[in-house]
Biopython code that builds the backbone (N, CA, C, O; Angstrom):
import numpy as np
from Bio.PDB.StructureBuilder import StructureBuilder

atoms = [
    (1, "UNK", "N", (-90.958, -55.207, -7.981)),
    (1, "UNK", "CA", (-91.992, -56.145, -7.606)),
    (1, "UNK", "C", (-91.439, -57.557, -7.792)),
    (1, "UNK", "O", (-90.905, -57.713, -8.890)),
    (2, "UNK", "N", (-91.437, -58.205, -7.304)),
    (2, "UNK", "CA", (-90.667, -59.449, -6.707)),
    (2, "UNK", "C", (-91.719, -60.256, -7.371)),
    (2, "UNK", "O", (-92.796, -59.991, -6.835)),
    (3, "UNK", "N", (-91.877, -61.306, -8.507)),
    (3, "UNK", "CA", (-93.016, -62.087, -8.875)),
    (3, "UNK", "C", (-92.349, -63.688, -8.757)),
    (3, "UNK", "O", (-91.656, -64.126, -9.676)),
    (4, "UNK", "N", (-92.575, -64.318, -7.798)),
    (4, "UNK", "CA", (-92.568, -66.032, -7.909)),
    (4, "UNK", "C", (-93.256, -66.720, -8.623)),
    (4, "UNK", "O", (-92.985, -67.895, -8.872)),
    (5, "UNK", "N", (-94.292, -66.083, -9.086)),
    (5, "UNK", "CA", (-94.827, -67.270, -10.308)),
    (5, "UNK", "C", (-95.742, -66.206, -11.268)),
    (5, "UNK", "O", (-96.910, -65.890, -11.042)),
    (6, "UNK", "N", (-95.123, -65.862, -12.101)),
    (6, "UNK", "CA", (-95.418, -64.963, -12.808)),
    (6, "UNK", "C", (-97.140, -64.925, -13.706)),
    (6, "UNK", "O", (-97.633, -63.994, -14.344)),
    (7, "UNK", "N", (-97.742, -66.396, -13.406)),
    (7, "UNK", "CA", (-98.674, -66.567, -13.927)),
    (7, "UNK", "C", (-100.004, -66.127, -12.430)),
    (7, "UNK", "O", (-101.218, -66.331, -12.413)),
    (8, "UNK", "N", (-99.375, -65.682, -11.686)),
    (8, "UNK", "CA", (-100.434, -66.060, -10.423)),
    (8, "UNK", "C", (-100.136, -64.023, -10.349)),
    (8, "UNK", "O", (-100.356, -63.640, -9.200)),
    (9, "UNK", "N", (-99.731, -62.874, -11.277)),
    (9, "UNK", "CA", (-99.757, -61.787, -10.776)),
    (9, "UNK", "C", (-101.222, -61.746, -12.197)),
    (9, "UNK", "O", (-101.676, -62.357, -13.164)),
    (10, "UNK", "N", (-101.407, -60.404, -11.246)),
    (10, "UNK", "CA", (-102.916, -59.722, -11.840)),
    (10, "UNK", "C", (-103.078, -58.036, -12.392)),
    (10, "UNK", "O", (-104.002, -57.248, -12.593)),
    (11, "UNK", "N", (-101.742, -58.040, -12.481)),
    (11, "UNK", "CA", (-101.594, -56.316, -12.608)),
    (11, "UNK", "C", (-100.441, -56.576, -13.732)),
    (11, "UNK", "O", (-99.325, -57.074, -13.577)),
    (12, "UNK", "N", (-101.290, -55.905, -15.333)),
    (12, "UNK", "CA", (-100.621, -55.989, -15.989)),
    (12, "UNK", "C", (-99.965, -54.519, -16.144)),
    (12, "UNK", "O", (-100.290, -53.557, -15.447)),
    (13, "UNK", "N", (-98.754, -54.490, -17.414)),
    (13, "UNK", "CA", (-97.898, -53.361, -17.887)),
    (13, "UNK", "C", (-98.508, -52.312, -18.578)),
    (13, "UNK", "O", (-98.788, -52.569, -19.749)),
    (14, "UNK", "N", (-98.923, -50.668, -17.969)),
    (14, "UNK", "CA", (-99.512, -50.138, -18.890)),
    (14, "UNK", "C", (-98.954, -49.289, -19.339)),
    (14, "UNK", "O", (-99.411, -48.147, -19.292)),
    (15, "UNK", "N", (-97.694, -49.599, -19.962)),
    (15, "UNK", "CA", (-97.010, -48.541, -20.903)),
    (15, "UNK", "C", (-96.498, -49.086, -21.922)),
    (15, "UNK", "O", (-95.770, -50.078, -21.930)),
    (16, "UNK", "N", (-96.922, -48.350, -22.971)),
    (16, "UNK", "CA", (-96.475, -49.333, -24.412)),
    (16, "UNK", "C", (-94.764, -49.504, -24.167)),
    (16, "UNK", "O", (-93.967, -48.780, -23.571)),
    (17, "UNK", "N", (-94.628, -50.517, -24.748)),
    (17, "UNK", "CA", (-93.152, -51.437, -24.776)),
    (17, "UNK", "C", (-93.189, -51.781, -26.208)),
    (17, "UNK", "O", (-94.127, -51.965, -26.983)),
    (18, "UNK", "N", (-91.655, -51.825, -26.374)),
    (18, "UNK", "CA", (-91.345, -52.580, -27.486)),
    (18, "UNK", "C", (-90.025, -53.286, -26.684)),
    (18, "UNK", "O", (-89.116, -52.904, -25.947)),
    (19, "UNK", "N", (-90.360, -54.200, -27.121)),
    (19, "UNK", "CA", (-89.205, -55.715, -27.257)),
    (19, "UNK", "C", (-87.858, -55.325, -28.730)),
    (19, "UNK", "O", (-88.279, -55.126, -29.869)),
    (20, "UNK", "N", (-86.640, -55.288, -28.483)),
    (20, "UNK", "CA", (-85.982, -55.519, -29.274)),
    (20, "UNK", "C", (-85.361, -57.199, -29.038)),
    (20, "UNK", "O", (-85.090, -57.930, -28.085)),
    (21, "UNK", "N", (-85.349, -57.238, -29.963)),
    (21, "UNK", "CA", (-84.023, -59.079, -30.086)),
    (21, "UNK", "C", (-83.550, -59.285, -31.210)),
    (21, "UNK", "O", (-84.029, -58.902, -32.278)),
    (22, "UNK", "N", (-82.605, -59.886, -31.047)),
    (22, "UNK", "CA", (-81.561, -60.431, -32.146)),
    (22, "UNK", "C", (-81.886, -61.803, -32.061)),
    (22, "UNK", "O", (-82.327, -62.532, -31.172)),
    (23, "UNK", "N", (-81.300, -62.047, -34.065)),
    (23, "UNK", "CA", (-81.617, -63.459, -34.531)),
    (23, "UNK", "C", (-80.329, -64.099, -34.267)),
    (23, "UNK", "O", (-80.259, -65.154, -34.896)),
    (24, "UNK", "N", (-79.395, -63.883, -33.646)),
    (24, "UNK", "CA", (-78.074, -64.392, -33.263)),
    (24, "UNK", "C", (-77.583, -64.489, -31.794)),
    (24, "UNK", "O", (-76.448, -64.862, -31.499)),
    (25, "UNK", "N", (-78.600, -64.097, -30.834)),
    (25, "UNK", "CA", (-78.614, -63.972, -29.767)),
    (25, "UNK", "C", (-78.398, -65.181, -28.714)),
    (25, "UNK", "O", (-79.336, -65.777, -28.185)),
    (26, "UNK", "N", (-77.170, -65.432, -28.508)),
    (26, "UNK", "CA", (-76.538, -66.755, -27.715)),
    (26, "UNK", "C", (-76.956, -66.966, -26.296)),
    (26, "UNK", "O", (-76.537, -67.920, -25.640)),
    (27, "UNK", "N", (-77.978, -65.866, -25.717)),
    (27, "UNK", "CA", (-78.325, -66.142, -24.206)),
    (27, "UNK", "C", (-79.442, -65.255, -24.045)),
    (27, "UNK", "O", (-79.673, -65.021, -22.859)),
    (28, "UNK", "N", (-80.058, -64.800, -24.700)),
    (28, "UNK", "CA", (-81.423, -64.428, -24.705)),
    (28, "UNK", "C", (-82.177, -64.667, -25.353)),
    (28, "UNK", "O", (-82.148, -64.255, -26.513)),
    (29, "UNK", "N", (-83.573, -65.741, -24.702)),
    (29, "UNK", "CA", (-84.512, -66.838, -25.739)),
    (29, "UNK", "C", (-85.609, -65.680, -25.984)),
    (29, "UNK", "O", (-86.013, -64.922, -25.102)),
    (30, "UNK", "N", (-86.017, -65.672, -27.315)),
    (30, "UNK", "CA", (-87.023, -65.215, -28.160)),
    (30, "UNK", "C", (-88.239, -65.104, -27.002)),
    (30, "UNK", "O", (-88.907, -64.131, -26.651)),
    (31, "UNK", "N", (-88.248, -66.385, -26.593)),
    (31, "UNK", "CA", (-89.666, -67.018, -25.724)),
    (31, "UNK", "C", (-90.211, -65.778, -25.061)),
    (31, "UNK", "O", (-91.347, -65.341, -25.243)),
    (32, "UNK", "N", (-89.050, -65.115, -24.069)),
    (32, "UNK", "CA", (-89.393, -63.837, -23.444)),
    (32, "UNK", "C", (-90.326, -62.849, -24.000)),
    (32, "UNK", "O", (-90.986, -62.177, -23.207)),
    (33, "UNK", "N", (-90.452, -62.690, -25.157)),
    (33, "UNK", "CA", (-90.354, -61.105, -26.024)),
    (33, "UNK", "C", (-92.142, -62.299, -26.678)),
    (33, "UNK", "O", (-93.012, -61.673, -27.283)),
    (34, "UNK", "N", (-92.307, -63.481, -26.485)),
    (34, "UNK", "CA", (-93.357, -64.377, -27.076)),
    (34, "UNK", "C", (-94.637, -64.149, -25.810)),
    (34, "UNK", "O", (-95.788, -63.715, -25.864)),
    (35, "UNK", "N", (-93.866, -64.625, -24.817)),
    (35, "UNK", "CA", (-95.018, -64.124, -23.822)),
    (35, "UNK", "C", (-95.260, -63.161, -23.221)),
    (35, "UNK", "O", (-96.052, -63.360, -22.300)),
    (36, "UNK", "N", (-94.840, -61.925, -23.360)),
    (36, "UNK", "CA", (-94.857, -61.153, -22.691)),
    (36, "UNK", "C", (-96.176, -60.122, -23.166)),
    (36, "UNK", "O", (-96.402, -59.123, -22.483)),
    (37, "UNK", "N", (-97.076, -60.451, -24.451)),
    (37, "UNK", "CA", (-97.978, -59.669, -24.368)),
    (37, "UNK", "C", (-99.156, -60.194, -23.448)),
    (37, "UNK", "O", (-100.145, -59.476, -23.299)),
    (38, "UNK", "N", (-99.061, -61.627, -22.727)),
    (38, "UNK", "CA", (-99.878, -61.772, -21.622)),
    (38, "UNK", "C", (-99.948, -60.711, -20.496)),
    (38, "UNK", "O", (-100.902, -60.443, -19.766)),
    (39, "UNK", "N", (-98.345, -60.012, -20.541)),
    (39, "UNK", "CA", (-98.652, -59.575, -19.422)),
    (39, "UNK", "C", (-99.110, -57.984, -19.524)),
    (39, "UNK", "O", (-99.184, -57.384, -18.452)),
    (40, "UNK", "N", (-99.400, -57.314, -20.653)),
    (40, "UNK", "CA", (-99.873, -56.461, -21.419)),
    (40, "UNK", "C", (-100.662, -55.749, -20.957)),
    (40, "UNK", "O", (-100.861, -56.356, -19.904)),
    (41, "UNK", "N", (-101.615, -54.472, -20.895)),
    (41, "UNK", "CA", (-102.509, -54.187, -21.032)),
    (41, "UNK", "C", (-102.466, -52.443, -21.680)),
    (41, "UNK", "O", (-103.166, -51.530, -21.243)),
    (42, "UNK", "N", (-101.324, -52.317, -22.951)),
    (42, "UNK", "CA", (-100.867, -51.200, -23.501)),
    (42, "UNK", "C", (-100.605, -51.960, -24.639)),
    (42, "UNK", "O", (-101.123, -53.060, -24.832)),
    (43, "UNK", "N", (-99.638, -51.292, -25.579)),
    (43, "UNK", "CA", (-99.707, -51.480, -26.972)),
    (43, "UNK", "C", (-97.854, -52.028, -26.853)),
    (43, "UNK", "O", (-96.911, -51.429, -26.336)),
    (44, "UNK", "N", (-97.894, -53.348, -27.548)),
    (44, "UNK", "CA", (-96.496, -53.843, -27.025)),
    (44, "UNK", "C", (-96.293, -54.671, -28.813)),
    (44, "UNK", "O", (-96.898, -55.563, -29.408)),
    (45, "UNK", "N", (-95.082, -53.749, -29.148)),
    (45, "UNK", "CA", (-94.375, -54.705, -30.404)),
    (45, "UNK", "C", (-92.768, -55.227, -30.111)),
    (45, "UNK", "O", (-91.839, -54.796, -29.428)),
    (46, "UNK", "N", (-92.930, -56.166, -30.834)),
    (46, "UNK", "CA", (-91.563, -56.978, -30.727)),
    (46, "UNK", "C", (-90.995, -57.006, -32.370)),
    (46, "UNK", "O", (-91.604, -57.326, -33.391)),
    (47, "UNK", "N", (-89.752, -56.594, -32.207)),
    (47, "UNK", "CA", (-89.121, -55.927, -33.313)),
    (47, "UNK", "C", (-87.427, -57.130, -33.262)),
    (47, "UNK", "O", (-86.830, -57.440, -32.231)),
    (48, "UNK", "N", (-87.205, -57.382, -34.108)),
    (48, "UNK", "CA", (-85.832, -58.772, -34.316)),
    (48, "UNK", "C", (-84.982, -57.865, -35.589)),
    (48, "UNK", "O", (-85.275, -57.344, -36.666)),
    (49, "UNK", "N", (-84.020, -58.004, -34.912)),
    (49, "UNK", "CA", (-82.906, -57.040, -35.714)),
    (49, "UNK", "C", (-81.908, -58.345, -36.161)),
    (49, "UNK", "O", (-81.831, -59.293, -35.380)),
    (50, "UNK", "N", (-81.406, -58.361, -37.000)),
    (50, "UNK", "CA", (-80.519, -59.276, -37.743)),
    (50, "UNK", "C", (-79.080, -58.868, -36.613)),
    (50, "UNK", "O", (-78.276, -57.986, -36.917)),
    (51, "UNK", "N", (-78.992, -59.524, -35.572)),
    (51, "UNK", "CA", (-77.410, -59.124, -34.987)),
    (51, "UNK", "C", (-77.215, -60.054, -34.162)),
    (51, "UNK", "O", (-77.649, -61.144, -34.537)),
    (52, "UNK", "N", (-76.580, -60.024, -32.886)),
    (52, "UNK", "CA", (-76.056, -60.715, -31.937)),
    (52, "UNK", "C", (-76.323, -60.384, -30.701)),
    (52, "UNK", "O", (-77.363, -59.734, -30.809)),
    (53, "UNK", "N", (-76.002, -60.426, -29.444)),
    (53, "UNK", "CA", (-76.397, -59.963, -28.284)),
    (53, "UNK", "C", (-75.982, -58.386, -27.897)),
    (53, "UNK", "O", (-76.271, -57.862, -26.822)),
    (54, "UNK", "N", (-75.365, -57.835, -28.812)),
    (54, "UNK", "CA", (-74.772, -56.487, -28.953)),
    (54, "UNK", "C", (-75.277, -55.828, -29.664)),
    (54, "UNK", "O", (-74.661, -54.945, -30.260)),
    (55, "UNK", "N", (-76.626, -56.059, -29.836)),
    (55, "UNK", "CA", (-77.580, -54.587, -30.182)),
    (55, "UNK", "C", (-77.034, -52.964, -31.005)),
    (55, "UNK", "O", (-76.610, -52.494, -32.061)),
    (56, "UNK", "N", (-77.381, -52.668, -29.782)),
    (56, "UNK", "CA", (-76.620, -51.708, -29.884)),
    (56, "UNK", "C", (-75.163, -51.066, -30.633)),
    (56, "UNK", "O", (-75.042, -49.982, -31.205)),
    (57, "UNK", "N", (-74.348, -51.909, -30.457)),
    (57, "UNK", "CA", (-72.770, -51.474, -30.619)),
    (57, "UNK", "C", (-73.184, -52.533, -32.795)),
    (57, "UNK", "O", (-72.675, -52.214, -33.869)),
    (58, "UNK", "N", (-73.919, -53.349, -32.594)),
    (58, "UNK", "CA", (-74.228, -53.680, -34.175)),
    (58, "UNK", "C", (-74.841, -52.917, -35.169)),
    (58, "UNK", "O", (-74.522, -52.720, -36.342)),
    (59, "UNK", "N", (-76.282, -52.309, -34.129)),
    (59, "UNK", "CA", (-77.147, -51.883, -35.242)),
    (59, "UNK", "C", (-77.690, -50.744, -34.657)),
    (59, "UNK", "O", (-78.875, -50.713, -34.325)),
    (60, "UNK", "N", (-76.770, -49.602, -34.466)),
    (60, "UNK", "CA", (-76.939, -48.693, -33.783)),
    (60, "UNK", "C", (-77.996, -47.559, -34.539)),
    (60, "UNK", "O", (-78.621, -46.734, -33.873)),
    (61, "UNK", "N", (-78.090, -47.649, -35.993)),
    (61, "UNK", "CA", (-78.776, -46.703, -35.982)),
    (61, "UNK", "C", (-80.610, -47.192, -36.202)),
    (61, "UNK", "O", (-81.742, -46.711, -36.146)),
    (62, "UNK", "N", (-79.907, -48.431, -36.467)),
    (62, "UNK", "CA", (-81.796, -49.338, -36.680)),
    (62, "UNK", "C", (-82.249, -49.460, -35.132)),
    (62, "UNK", "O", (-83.450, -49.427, -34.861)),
    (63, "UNK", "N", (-81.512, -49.566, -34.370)),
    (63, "UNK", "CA", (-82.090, -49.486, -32.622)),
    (63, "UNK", "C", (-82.440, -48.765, -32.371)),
    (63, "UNK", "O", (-83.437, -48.918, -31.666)),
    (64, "UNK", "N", (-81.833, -46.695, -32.790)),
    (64, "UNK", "CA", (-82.214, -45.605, -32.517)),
    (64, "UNK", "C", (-83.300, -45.450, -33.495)),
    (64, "UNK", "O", (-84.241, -44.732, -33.155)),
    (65, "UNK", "N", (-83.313, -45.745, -34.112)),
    (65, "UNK", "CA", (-84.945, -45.500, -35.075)),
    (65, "UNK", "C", (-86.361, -46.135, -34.492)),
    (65, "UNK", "O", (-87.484, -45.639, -34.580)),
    (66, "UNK", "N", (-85.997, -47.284, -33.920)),
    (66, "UNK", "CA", (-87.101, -48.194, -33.277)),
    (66, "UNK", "C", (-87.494, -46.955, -31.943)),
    (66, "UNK", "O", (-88.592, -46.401, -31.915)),
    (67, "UNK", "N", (-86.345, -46.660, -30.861)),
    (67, "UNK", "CA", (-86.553, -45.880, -29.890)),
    (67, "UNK", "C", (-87.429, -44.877, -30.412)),
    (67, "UNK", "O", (-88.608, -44.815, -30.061)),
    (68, "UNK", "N", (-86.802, -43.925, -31.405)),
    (68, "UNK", "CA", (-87.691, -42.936, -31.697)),
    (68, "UNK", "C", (-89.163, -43.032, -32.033)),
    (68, "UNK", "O", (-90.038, -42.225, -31.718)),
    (69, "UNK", "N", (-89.334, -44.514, -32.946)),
    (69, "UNK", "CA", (-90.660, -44.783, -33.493)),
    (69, "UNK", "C", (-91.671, -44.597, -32.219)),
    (69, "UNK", "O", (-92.789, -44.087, -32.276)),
    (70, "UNK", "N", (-90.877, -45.249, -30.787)),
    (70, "UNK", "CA", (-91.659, -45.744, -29.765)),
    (70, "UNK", "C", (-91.855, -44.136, -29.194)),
    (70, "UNK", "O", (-93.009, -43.723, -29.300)),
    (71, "UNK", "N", (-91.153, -43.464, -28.775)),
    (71, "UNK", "CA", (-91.063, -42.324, -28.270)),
    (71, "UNK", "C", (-92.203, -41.404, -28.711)),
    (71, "UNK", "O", (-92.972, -40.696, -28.061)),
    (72, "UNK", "N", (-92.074, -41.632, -29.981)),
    (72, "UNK", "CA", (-93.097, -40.619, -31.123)),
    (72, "UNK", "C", (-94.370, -41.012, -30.759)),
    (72, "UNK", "O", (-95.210, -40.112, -30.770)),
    (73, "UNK", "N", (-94.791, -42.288, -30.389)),
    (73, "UNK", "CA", (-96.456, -42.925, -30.105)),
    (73, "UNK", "C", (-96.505, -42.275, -28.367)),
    (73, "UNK", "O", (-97.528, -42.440, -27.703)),
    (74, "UNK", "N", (-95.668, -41.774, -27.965)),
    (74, "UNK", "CA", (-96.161, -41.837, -26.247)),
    (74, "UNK", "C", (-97.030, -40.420, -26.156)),
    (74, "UNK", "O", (-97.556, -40.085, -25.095)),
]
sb = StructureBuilder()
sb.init_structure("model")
sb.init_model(0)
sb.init_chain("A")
sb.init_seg("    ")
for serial, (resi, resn, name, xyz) in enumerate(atoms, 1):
    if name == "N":
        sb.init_residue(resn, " ", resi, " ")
    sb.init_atom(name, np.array(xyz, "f"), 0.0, 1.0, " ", f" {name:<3s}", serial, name[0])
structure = sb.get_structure()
């Protein structure tokens, strides 16, 4: 879905989400993971892992625990 002005759509997300981010993260702003329960209409947490833009390959088993947490609520 192609959105040009993201404030002018009317159909929000209905599947719970979780947001991961890092507090070291050199090109991905927080802001994202801040507004995004506007666009909501499910159960959405945002979770900040102490790492860098490498997630994954940092904090591999605190990332797979979050997945599972989320998995376990569906």
């Amino acid at each position: 879905m192609l959105i040009v002005d993201p404030r002018e759509t009317t159909r929000k997300i209905t599947t719970p989400t979780t947001h991961v981010s890092s507090t070291r993260d050199p090109f991905i702003a927080t802001k994202s993971a801040a507004l995004t329960p506007d666009y909501m209409a499910a159960p959405f947490t945002h979770e900040i892992l102490d790492a860098t833009h490498w997630i994954p390959e940092e904090r591999p088993a605190e990332l797979a625990a979050l997945i599972a947490a989320r998995a376990a609520t569906a």
